[in-house]
C-alpha positions as CSV (number, residue, x, y, z in Angstrom):
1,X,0.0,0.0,0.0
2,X,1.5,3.0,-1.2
3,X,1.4,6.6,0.9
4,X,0.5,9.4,-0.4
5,X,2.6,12.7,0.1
6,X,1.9,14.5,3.7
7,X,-0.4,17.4,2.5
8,X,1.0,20.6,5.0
9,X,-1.7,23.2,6.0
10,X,-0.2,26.7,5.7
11,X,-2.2,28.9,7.9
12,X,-2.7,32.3,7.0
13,X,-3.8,35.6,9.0
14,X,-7.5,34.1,8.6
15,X,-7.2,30.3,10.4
16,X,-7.5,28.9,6.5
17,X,-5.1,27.6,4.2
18,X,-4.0,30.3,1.6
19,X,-4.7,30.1,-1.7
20,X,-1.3,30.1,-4.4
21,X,-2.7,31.6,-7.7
22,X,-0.7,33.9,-10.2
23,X,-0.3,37.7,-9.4
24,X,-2.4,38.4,-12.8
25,X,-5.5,36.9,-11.2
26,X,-5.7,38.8,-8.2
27,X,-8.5,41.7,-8.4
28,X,-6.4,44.8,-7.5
29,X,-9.4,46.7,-6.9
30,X,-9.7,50.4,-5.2
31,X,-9.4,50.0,-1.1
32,X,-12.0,50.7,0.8
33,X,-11.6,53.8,2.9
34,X,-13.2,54.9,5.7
35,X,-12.5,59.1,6.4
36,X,-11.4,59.7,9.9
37,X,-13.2,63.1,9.2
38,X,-10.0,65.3,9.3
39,X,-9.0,65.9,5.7
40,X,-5.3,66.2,7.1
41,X,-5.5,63.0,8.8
42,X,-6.6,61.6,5.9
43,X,-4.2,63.2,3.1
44,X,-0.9,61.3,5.7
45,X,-2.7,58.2,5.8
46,X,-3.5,58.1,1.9
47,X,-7.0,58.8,1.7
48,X,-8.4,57.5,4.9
49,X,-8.1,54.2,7.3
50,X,-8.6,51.0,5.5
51,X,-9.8,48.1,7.2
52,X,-7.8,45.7,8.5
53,X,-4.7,47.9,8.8
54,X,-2.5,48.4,11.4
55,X,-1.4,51.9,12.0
56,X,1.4,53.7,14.4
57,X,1.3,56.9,15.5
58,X,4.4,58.5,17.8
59,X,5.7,61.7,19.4
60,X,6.8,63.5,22.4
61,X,4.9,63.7,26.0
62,X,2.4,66.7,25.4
63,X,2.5,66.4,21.5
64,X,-1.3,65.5,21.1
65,X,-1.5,62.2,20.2
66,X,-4.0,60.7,22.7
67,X,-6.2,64.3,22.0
68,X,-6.0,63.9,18.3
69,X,-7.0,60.2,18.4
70,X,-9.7,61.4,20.9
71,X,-11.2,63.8,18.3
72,X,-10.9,60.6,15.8
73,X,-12.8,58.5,17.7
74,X,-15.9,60.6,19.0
75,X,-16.0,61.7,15.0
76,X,-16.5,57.8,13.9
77,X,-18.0,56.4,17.1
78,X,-21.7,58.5,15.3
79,X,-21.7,56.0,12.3
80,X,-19.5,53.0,13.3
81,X,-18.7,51.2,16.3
82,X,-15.0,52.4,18.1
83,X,-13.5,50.9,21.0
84,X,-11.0,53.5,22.8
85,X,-8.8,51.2,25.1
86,X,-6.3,53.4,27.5
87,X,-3.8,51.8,29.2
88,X,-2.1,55.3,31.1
89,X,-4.9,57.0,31.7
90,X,-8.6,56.4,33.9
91,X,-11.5,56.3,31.9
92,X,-12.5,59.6,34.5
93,X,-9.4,61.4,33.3
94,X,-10.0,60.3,29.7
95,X,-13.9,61.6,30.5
96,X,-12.7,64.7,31.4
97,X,-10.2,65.5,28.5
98,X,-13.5,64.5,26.1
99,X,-15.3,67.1,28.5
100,X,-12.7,70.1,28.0
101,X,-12.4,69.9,24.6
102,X,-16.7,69.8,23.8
103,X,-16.3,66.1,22.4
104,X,-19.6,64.3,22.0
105,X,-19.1,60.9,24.2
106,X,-22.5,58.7,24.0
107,X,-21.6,56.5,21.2
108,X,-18.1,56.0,22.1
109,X,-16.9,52.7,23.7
110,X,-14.2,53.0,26.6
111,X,-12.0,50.6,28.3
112,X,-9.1,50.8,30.5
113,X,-7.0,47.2,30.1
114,X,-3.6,46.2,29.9
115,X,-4.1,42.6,28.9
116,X,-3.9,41.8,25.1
117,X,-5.8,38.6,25.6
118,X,-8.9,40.8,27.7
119,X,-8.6,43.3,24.7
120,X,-9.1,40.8,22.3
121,X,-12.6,39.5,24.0
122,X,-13.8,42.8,23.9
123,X,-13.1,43.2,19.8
124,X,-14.6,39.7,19.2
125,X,-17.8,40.7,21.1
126,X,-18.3,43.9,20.3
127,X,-16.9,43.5,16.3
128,X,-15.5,47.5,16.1
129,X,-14.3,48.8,13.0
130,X,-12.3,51.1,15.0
131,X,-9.5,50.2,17.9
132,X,-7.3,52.7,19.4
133,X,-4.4,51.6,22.2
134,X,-3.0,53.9,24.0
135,X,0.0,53.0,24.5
136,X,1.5,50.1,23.0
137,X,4.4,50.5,25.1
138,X,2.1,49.5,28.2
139,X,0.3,46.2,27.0
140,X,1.4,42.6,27.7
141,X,0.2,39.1,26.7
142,X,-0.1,37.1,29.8
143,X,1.8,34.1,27.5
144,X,4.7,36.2,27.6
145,X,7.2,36.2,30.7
146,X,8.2,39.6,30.6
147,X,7.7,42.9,32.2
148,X,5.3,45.6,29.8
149,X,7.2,48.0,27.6
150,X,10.3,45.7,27.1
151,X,11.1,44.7,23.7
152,X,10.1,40.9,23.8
153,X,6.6,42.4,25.2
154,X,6.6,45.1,22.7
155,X,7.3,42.5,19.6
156,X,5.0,40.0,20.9
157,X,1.8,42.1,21.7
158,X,2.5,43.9,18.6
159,X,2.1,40.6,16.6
160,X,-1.0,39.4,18.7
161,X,-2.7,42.0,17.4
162,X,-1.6,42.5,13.9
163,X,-2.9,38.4,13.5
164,X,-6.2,40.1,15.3
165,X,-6.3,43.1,12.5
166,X,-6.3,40.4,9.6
167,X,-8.4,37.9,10.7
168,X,-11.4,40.3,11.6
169,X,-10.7,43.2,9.6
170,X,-10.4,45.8,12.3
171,X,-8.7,48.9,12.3
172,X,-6.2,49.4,14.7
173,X,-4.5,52.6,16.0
174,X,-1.0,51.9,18.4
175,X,0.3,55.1,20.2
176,X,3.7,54.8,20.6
177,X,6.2,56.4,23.1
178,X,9.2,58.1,21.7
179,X,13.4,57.8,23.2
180,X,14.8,61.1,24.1
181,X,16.4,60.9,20.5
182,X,13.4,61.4,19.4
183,X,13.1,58.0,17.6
184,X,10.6,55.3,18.0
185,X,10.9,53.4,21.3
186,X,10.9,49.5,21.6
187,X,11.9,47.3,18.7
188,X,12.8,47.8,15.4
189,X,10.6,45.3,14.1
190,X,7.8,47.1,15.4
191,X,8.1,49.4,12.4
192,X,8.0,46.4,10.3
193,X,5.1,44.7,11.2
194,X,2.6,47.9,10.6
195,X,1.2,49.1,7.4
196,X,2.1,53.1,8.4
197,X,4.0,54.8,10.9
198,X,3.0,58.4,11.4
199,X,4.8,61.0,13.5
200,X,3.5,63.6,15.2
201,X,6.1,66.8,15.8
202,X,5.9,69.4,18.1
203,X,8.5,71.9,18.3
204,X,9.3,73.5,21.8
205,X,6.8,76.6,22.5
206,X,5.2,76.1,18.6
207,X,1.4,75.8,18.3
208,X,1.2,74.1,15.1
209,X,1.7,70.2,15.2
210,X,3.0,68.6,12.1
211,X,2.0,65.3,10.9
212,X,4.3,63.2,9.0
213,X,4.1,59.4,7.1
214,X,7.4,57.6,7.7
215,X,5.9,54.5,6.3
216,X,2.7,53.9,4.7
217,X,1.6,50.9,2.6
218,X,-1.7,52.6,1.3
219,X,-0.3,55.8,0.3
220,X,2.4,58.4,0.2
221,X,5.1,58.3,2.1
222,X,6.6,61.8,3.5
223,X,3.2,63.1,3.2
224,X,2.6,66.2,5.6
225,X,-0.2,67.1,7.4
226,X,-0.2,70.5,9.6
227,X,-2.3,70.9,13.0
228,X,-3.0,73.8,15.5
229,X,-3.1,72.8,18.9
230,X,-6.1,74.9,20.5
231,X,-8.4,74.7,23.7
232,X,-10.7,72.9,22.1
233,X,-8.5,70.2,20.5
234,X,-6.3,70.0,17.1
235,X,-7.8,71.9,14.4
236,X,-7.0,71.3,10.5
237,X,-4.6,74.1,8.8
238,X,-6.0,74.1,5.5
239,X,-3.6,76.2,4.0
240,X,-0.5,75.5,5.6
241,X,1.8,77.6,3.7
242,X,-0.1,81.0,4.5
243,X,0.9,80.0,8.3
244,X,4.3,79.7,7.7
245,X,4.8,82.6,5.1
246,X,3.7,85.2,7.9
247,X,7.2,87.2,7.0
248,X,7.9,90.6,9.1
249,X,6.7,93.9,7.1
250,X,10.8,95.3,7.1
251,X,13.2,93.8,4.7
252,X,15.9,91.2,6.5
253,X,18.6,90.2,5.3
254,X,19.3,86.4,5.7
255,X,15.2,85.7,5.0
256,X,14.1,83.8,1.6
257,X,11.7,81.6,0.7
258,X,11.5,78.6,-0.6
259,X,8.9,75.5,-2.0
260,X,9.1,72.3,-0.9
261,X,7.7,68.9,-1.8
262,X,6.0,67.4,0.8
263,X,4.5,63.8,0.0
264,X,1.8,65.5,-2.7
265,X,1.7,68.7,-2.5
266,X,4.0,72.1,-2.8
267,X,4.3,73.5,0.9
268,X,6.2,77.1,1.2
269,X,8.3,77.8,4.1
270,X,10.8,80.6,4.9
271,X,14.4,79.9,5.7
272,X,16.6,82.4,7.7
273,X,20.2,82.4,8.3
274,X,22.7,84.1,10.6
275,X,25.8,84.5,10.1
276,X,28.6,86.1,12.4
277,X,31.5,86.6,13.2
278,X,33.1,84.1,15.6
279,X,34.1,85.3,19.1
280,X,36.5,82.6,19.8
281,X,36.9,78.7,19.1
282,X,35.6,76.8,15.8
283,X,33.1,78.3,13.9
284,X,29.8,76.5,14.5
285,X,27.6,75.0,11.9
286,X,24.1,75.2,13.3
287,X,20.6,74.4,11.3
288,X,17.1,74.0,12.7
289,X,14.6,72.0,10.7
290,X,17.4,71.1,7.6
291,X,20.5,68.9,7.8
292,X,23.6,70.1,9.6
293,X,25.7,67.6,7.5
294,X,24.3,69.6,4.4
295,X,24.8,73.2,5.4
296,X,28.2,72.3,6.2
297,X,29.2,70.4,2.9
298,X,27.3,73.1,1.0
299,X,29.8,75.5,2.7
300,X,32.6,74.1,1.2
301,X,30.9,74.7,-1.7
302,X,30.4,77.8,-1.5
303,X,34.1,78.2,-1.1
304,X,35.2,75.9,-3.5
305,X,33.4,77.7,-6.4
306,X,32.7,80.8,-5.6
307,X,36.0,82.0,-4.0
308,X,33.9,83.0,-0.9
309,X,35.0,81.6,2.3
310,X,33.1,81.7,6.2
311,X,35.6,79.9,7.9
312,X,35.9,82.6,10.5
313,X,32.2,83.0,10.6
314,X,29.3,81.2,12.6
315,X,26.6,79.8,10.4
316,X,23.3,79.4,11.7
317,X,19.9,78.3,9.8
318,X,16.6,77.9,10.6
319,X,13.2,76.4,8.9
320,X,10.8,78.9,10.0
321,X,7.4,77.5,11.9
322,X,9.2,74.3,13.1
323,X,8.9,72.6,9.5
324,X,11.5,70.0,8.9
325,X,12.5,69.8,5.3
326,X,13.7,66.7,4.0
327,X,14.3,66.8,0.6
328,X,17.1,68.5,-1.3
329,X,15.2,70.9,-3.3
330,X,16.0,73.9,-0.5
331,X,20.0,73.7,-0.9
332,X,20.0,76.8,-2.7
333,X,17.4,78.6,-1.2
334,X,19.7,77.6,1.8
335,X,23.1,79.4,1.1
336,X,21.6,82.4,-1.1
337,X,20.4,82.7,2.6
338,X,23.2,82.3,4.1
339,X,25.0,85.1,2.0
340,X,22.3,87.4,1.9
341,X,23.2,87.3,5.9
342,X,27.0,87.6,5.5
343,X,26.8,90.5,2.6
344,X,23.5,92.1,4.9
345,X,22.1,92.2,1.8
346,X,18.6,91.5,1.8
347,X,16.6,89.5,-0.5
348,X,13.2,90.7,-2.3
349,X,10.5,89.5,-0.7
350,X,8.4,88.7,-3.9
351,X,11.3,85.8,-4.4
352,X,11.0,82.3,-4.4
353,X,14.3,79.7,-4.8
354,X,14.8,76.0,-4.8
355,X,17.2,73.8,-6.1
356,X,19.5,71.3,-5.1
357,X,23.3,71.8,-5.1
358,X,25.7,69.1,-6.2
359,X,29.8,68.9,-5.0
360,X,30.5,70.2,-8.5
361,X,28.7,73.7,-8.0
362,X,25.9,72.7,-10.7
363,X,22.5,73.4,-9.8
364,X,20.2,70.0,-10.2
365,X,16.6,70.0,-10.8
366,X,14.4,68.6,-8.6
367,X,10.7,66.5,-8.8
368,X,7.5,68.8,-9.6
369,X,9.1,72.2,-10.8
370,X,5.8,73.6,-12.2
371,X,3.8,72.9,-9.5
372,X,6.2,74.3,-7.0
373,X,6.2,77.2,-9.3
374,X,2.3,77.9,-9.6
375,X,2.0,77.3,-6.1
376,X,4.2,80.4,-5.5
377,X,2.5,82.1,-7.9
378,X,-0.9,81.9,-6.0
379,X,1.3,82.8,-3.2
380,X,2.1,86.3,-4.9
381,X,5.9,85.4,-5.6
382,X,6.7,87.7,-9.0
383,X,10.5,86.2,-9.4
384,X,11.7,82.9,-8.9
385,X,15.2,81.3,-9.3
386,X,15.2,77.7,-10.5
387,X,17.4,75.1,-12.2
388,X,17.9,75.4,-15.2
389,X,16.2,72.4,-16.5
390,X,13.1,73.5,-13.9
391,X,12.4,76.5,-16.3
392,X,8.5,76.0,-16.8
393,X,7.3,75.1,-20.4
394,X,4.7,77.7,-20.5
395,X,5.0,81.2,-19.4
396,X,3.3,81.7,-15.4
397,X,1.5,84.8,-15.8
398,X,2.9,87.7,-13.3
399,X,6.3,86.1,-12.5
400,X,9.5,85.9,-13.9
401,X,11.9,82.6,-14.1
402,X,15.1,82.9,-14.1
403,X,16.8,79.2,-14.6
404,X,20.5,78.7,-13.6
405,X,22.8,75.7,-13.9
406,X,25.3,76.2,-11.2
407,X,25.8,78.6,-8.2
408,X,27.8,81.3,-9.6
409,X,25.4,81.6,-12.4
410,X,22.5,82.4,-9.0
411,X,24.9,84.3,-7.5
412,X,25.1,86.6,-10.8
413,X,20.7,86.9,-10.8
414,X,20.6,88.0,-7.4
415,X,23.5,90.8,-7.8
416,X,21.2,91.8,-10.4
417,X,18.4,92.6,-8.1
């Protein structure tokens, strides 16, 4: 009698076997959104929460994560059923916060556990579409011999409920602490296992919260979304670069102002520089929302090209409104800046600049030039510098482009002005 081959069940997410087909027959049909009803919230996350996702959302003690989340969940809890689970707070103090900032809280669905397992007999009762937990950092599976908050716990509570997420296609929401870095606390793999991780900055003394995707399966990573942090809760900032164009009415040197990319759209943001002379020591390279490494190579740059050396001076620059700009497009915004400051020379105001700077002095293009270029346009910007193979195709009524292929060239425009 002859055996037959051991057939192996492979379990997936669901309890079932998974099916093996070929990636043509798969229907790669539109997600299903649901809108958190903050159009903010939902440009980050791509267009809204989709079912059966697992999303992380970090930032600093006081930054407004559990009060944002709160406004989140009273929004949805009037349509769908949300289950708010604290794990730092008391329901009283979490009854209060809803109470301060005029939140409507009959439809919403408290709890105040620790224990992944007792979680997870509430969401299999109740069936929510919505889970928030607040904090990861604090939840333990009783399986798991190992105090809350440490990585092992971290990993493994994490994984208990992204099995949960797929098998019943709830949404879930982890707040996560951060280090005093400023990074993600717990393990790596955390960041892994989710479908976005969103961070949630709050510059010291700033009342406007930004919102950005480091990782996001359903949608644009880097995308920015800008908050104000009021007595009644985080409002939307519809127009975020009108907040952070509020430039003085006299004319400073070491101000300009560039366009940025940010995920999908053109965000404008003023850069200042200072620079001084040094009172003793090294000269310092400081920046504030750019990257430190950058200023400093661009420096050399500067030097190397254009015969102008601030080896004896202190350079300091700053991203206006707490904006951290990521991409390269504000390197020459960034030292035509900087030398407006050391010439005190200032810049005209009607003036837009990006670009990014290579080792070789060239000025590179960068992604979305004529968008960048209307949106300063609506902005009332009448002269723009750009690289050279930026120069938009059709002529942007009321402003005028000039389009340079290395720094000397930009140098040349603006003594021009």
């Amino acid at each position: 009698m002859s055996v037959g081959p051991v057939k192996e069940t492979a379990l997936g997410y669901a309890g079932v076997r998974s099916e093996v087909k070929k990636l043509s027959e798969v229907e790669a049909g539109e997600l299903a959104r649901i809108s958190t009803g903050l159009s903010e919230l939902d440009r980050v996350l791509g267009g809204g929460l989709v079912p059966g996702s697992m999303i992380l959302i970090g930032g600093d003690p006081g930054a407004g994560k559990s009060t944002l989340l709160l406004q989140v969940c009273t929004l949805l809890a009037r349509s769908r059923t949300v289950l708010y689970v604290t794990g730092e707070e008391s329901l009283q103090q979490l009854a209060l916060r809803a109470q301060r900032l005029g939140l409507p809280t009959e439809d919403l669905i408290v709890a105040a556990e620790t224990r992944a397992e007792s979680i997870a007999e509430e969401i299999r009762e109740r069936r929510p579409h919505l889970v928030v937990l607040d904090s990861i950092q604090v939840m333990h599976v009783g399986s798991v011999e190992s105090t809350p908050g440490s990585v092992t716990q971290v990993r493994e509570t994490a994984s208990f409920f992204t099995r949960l997420a797929k098998q019943t296609g709830t949404i879930f929401v982890l707040v996560g602490h951060v280090t005093k870095e400023g990074s993600l606390a717990g393990p790596k793999v955390l960041e892994h296992m989710i479908d976005a991780f969103l961070m949630l900055d709050s510059p010291a003394g700033a009342r406007y919260r930004t919102l950005r995707s480091h990782k996001n399966r359903f949608g644009a990573v880097n995308e920015l979304g800008v908050f104000a942090m009021t007595d009644q809760g985080m409002k939307e900032v519809a127009n975020p670069s009108a907040i952070f164009l509020q430039r003085g009415e006299l004319d400073s040197p070491g101000s300009v102002a560039t366009v940025t990319w940010e995920g999908t759209r053109p965000l404008l943001v003023e850069l200042q520089a200072l620079v001084d002379q040094v009172q003793g020591g090294y000269a310092r390279r400081v920046a504030v929302g750019l990257d430190q490494q950058r200023l400093a190579m661009h420096l050399a740059v500067l030097h190397r090209h254009c015969g102008i050396a601030l080896s004896d001076q202190d350079v300091f620059a700053n991203v206006v409104g707490g904006v951290r700009i990521h991409e390269t497009g504000a390197d020459l915004a960034t030292l035509l800046a900087v030398l407006s400051s050391f010439r005190n020379r200032s810049l005209p105001k009607d003036l837009i600049v990006f670009g990014e700077l290579g080792l070789t002095g060239e000025v590179r293009p960068v992604t979305n030039g004529q968008e960048r270029l209307r949106e300063a346009s609506k902005h009332g910007f009448r002269r723009a510098i750009v690289p050279f193979a930026n120069r938009p195709k059709e002529t942007i009524s009321n402003m005028a482009v000039h389009g340079v292929k290395s720094l000397s060239a930009a140098l040349d425009v603006v003594a021009g002005f």
